[in-house]
C-alpha positions, 0 to 999 in steps of 0.5 A: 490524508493527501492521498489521490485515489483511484477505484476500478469497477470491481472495488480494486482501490489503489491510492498514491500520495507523497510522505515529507522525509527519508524515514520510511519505517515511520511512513509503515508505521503511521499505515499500519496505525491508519489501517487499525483506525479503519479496518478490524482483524488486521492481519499483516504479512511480513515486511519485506525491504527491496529494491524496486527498478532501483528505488529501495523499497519496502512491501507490507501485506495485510489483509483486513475487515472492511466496516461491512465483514467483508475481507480485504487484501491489502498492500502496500509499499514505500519507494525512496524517491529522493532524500526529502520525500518517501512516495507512497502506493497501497491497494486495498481489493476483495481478498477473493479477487485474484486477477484485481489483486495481481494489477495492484501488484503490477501497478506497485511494481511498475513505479519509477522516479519520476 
């Protein structure tokens, strides 16, 4: 999936990759199909557009089963970074994992063109 991937100690994954286009509502919707081919009970949040230190942007939670039962928070967002290429950053924590869950969030929102 070109995703490059990062996982902490305590099963926060967090995994980046570039999408080829300007459509972002397509990259959600290949997510939400990748997140039904590997998850089950996916559960999604409702999608937000925004702007994030100034990119527009948009925000999708979830929460899913991993392949062992177990419950996963799970979000994602999409940044225009240019008018050819969407980036995009979706971690993936145990759903009762408070303190990892907030640094995938400052993580998402931390992002800025590069």
């Amino acid at each position: 999936e070109d995703y490059f991937e990062v996982e902490g100690p305590n099963g926060l994954e967090l995994s980046f990759r570039t999408v080829p286009g300007a459509d972002m509502e397509a990259a959600v919707k290949a997510h939400i199909a990748y997140l039904q081919d590997y998850f089950t009970e996916v559960k999604l949040g409702d999608q937000v557009e925004t702007k994030i230190n100034g990119m527009d942007a948009i925000i999708l939670p979830a929460v899913a089963k991993d392949e062992d039962g177990g419950e996963r928070d799970i979000g994602a967002g999409w940044f225009l970074i240019s008018d050819s290429a969407i980036g995009e950053l979706w971690y993936n924590v145990d759903n009762a994992d408070q303190a990892n869950k907030t640094a995938a969030i400052a993580v998402l929102n931390s992002l800025k063109k590069g």
